[in-house]
N, C-alpha and C positions, 0 to 999 in steps of 0.2 A: 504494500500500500504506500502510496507516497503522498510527501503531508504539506499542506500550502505553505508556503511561506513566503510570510507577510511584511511587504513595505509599509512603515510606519512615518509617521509626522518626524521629521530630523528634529528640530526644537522645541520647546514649549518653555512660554513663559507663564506665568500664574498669578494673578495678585489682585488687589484694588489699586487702580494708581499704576498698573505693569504699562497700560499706554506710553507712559510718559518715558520710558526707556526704549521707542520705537525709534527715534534717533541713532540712538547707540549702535541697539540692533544693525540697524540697515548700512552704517560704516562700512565695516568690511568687504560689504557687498554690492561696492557702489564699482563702477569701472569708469576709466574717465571720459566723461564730456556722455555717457550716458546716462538716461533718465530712468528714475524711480518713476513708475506710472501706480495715482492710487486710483482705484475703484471704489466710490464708493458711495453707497445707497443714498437715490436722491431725496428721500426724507432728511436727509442732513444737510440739505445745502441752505445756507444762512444761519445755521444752528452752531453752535459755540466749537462741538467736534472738530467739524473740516476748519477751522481755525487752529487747531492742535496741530494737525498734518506735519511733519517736519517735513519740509518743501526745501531742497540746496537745488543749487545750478538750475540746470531746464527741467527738474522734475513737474510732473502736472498733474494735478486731479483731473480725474473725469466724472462726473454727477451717472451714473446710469440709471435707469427708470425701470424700478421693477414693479411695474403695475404688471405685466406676466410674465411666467418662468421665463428661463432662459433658453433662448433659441440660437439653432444652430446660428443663423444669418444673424444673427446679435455678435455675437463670438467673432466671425468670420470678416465682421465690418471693423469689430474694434481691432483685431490682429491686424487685418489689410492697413488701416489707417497708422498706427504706428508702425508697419514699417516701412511706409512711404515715408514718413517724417524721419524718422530716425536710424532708420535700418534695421538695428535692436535696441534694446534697453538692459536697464542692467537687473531690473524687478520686475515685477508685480503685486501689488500688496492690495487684499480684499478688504473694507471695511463694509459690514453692514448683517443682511440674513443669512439663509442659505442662498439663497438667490443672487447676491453678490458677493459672498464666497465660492460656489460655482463658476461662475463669471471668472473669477480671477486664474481658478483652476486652469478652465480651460483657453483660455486666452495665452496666458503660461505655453501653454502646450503649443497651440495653435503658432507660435513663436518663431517654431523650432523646427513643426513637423509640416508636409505640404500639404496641399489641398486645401478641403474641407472638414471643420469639425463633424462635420455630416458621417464621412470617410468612416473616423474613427468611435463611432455609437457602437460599443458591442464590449468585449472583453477579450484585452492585450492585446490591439490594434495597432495601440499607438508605438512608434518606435524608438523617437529621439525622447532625451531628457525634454523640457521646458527651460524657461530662465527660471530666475533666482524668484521663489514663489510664498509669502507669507499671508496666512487671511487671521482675521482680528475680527471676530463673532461679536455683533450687536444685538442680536435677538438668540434666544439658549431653545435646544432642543433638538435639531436636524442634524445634530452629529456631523450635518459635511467638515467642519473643522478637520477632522480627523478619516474623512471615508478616501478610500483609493479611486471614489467615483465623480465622475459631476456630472450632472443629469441633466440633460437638454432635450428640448422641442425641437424634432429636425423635420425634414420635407416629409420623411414618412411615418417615423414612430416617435418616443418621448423614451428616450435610455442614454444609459451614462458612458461616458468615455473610463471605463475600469479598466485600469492601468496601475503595476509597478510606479510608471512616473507619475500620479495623477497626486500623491498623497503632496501637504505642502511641506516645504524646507521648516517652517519656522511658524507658530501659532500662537499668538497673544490670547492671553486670557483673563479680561478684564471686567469682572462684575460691573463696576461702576457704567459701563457702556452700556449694561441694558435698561439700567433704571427709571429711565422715562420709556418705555416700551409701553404701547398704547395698550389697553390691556385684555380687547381680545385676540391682539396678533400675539400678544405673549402667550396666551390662554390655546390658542391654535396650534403655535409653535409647539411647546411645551408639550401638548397631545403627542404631535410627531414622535417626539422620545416615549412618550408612555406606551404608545402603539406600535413603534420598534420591541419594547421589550415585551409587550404580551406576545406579540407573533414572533420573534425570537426565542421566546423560554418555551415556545407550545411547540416549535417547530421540531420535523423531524433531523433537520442538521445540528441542533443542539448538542453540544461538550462543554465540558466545564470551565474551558475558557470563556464562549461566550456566555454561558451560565454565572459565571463570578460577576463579571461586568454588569449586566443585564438584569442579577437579580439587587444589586446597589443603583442602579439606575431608577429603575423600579421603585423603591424602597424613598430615593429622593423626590420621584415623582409622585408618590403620595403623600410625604409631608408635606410638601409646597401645597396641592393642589387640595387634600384631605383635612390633613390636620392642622394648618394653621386659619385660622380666623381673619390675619389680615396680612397684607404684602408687605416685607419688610427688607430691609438690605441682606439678610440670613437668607432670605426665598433667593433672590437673584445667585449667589453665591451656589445655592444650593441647585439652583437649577442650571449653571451652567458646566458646574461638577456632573449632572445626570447625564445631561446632550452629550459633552465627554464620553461617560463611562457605556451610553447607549450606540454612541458610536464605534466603540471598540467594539461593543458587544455584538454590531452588526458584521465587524470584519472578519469573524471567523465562523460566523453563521449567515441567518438572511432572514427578513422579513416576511411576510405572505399574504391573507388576502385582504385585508383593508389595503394595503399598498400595489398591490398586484390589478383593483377593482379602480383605485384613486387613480391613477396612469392613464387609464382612458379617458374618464372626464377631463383630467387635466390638458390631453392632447387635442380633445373635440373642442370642447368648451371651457379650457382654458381656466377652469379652477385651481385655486393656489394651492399649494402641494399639502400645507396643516390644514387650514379648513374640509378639502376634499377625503382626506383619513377620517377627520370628525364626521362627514356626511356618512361615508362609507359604513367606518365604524358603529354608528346608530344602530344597524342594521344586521348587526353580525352574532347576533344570540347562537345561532347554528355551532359556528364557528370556535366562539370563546367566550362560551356566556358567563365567566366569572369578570373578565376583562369586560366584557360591554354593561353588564352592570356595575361597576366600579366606576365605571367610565362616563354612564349619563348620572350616576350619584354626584358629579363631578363637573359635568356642567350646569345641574341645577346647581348645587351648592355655590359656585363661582357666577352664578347667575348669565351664562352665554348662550346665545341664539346660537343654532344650528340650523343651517337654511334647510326646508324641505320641497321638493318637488321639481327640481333642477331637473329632470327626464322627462318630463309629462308632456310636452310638445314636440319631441322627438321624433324623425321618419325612420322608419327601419334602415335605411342605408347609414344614417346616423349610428343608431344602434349598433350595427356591422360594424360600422367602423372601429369604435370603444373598443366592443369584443376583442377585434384585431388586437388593436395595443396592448390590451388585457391578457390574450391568451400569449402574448410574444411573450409574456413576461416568467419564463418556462421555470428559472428555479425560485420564484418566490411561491411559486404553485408548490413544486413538489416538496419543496420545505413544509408549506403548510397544511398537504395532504397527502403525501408520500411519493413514489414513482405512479402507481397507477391515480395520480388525479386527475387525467382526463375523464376515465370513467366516471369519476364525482364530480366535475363542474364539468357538467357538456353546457354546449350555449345555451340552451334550453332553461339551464338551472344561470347564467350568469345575465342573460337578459332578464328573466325572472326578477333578479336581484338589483341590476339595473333600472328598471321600472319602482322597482318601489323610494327609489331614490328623490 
């Protein structure tokens, strides 16, 4: 038998206040007369943050708009355009969600490697390293900090560039950055991690590596969301410790079907990756019914809307479509129902489940 092994995040820093030492960081890794390029989520433009930015020489911020996931042709514009300008650069450094930590991922890559990020959607595609790659988490939960993946919207499906080079050199981790987080995109987010570890601890790829991770994950995503009464700087701390521990805990195992069902909405209709689990999820008693009742106890108690009825005007080719993305999505299946899960989610049972969304 032979055993994965795993490319990991080369650095991490930790702290409250660790932002302030992104200067220092990025020293060493500057080459001359090129640019540190930040990305970073346009919720913060005019906000005290991108004022922080240690900006030398020609470095730039770029504001990106993640009003939706990230698409290949997002990726491919911002690659193309710095290296008209510049040729290369000497970074890339993510500020913001998953969304533009992704972004940065792949961009990174996009750098180095030709074509299209479209090319490389799949698993170990991609060939060359990236540049010099740090992302700095402003929302807690989606684990991309830490995943070997970043997961884009391309012309035909919605999957991630999983890759050896995909994980970043260097990752700040700085409570203080999510503290004004609006609070149902924290609430959405934060789900993400709690919906990694149910369908990670239930799945059949499950060992105790990702079991350690997974079940402290876990464990942080019900004191934040369960047992505390009000949001406090200990909740931040503690929930960006989970997204952490939830993401290792994906690296050696895999998600399933709230993730595997969310992929399709997300690619038709464009629902945001935590909201679209929360939909999904609602709906998944079959599945994990100690998880989906913990889970709607969870959004009454935190008092969040979950939208319902996102399918109801749908044409069957619509439908089709989903399915597609859905059923591409082959081992978060068989994670969550074994080798033969075709037999158990035939379309019949996943449009089914579609509809009641």
């Amino acid at each position: 038998m032979s055993f994965r092994n795993f490319k990991m995040v080369g650095y991490v820093v930790y702290g409250r206040g660790s932002f302030n030492q992104l200067d220092e960081i990025l020293a060493p890794q500057r080459k001359e007369g090129l640019p540190m390029i930040f990305l970073v989520d346009h919720f913060f433009e005019g906000k005290p943050l991108a004022s922080r930015v240690p900006l030398r020489g020609n470095d730039r911020i770029i504001f990106v708009d993640t009003s939706f996931e990230p698409k290949t042709s997002q990726v491919d514009s911002l690659a193309n355009g710095l290296k008209e300008s510049y040729g290369t650069i000497s970074g890339v450094i993510g500020i913001g969600g998953g969304s533009v930590i992704d972004l940065a991922k792949a961009v990174s890559l996009m750098m180095t490697n030709p074509g299209s990020s479209a090319d490389y959607q799949g698993w170990d595609l991609v060939k060359y390293p990236g540049v010099y790659k740090v992302g700095i988490p402003t929302l807690s939960g989606t684990g991309a900090e830490v995943s070997r993946t970043t997961v884009l919207t391309g012309p035909t499906r919605k999957l991630g560039m999983n890759s050896d080079f995909t994980p970043f050199d260097q990752i700040v981790l700085d409570p203080e950055l999510t503290k004004n987080a609006p609070e149902n995109q924290r609430f959405y987010t934060g789900m993400d991690c709690y919906i990694h570890c149910i369908e990670s601890l239930q799945g059949t790829y499950l060992n105790e590596f990702s079991k350690s991770y997974g079940e402290k994950a876990l464990q942080l995503c019900q004191k934040v969301f369960i047992e505390k009464d009000h949001w406090d700087d200990s909740s931040d701390d503690q929930l960006m410790m989970a997204s952490f521990a939830g993401g290792m805990s994906i690296a050696y195992s895999q998600v399933g079907v709230a993730h595997a069902v969310s992929y399709g909405l997300s690619y038709l209709l464009g629902t945001k990756h935590g909201i679209g689990n929360c939909i999904v999820m609602n709906h998944l008693e079959e599945y994990y019914p100690a998880g989906v009742k913990e889970f709607k106890y969870m959004v009454e108690k935190n008092k969040i809307d979950i939208p319902t009825g996102i399918c109801k005007n749908l044409t069957d080719e619509q439908f089709e479509t989903m399915m597609n993305v859905s059923m591409g999505m082959k081992p978060l299946w068989e994670n969550a129902l074994g080798k033969d899960w075709e037999k158990i989610m035939t379309r019949e049972k996943l449009r089914a489940l579609y509809e009641k969304l």
